[in-house]
N, C-alpha and C positions, 0 to 999 in steps of 0.2 A: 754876681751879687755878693759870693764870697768876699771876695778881694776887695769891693766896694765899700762892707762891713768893718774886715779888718784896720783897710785903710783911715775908715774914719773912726775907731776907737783907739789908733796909735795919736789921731788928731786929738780926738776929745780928751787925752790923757794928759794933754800936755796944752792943750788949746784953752781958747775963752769961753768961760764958765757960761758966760752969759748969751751962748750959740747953746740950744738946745741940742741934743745927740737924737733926732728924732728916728735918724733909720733905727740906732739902737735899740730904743727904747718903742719900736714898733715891733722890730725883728723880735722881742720878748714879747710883747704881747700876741704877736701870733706863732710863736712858740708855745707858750703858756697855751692859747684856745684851744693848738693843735694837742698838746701832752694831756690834756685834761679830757679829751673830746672823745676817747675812746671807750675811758671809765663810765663818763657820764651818759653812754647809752644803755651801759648794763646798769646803771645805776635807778636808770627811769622805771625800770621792769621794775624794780621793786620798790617807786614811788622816793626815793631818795635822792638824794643830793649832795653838792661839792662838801657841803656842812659835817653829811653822815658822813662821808669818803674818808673825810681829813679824822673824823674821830673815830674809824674802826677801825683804820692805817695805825694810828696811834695807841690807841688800845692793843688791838692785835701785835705791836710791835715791841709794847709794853705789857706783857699779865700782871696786874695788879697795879697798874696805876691808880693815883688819888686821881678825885675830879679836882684836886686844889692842882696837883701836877700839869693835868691836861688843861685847864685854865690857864695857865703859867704857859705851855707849850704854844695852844692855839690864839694865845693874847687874846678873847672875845668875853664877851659876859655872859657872866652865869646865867643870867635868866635864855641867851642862845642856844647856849650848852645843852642848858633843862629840856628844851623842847628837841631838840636831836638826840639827843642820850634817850628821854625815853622814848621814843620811838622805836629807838635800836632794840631796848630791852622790850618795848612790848609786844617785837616783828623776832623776838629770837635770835638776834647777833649780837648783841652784849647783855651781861649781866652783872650788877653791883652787888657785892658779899661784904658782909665785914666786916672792919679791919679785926688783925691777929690783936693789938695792943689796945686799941682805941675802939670800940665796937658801935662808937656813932661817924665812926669814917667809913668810907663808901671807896672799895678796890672796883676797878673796873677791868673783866678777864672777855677775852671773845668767847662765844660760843664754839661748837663745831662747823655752823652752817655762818657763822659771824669772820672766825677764822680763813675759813675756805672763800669767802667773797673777798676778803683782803687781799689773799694771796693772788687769787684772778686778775685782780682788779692791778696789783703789783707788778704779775707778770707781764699785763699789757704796757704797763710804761717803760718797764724794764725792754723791753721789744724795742720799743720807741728811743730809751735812750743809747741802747745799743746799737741799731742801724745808725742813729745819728752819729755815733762814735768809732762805728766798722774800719773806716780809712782815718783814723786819729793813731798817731801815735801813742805811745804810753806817756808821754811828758804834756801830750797834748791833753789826756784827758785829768794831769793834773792841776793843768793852767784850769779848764774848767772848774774842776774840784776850788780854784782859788777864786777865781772871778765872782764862783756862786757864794763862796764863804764872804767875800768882800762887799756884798750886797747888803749880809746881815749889818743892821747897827752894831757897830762897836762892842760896847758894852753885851750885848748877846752872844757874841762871837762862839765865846769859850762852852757855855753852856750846849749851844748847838754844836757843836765840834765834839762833843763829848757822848752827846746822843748819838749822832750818827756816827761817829768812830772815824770824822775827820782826822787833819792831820797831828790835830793835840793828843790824838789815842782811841782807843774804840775799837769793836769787834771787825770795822772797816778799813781800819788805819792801812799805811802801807798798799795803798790803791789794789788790795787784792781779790776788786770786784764781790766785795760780799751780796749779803741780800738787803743790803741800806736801802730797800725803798723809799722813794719820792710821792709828795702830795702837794 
């Protein structure tokens, strides 16, 4: 299946546009169900979802983000936001304070019990991404590192690269396996 994969992304890279890359773009989706699929049973226990996931990963990875930031990260609308956020705050894993300058802006910090479900939640994918990466070499896991960055639109690139400490810079830069959790 390997070899089958590779072979037809050396095709699609250079092939016609108008032949869908379906193994592709299936092998990501059930990659995607599979990365996700671990989270989301711990996530049930406490009545949550992909939604909270992606915004306690975020929070927790960020102390003191805006909601206009986290807005801006998870592209969704506010009024989504609204009903995941408070939830968070009103189950005890996030809480909004704030702001230092502006005291009608809203920082958003994990809890202790907010933090610790992140990090759980982190380490299982970090599990996942690591056996998938065990017999990769080191150059391989930065063809990865490029493939995932080249997915982003364009125009996002940089900004994403910057958070996570891609290869424009970041606490991650320099593939030295930080803790850049994935959501």
């Amino acid at each position: 299946m390997r070899d089958a994969a590779r072979a037809h992304a050396r095709e699609a890279a250079g092939g016609d546009p108008d032949v869908p890359a379906y193994d592709l773009i299936e092998l990501f989706f059930f990659a995607y169900r599979d990365f996700v699929s671990d989270p989301d049973r711990i996530l049930d226990d406490y009545g949550f979802g992909r939604a909270h996931h992606r915004v306690l990963h975020f929070v927790s990875r960020n102390p003191g983000l805006t909601i206009a930031e986290l807005l801006e990260i998870l592209r969704i609308t506010k009024q989504s936001l609204n009903r995941v956020l408070k939830e968070l705050i009103e189950k005890g894993f996030v809480e909004a304070r704030p702001g230092t300058t502006d005291r009608r802006q809203r920082l958003l910090f994990p809890t202790r019990d907010g933090g610790a479900l992140a990090l759980r939640l982190a380490r299982l994918q970090t599990g996942r991404v690591g056996r998938a990466l065990a017999d990769t070499p080191p150059e391989g896991r930065a063809a990865v590192v490029d493939f995932l960055i080249a997915m982003i639109d364009p125009d996002g690139r940089a900004a994403v690269t910057r958070r996570v400490g891609g290869p424009e810079g970041g606490p991650d830069a320099g593939g030295n396996g930080g803790s850049g959790g994935a959501t």
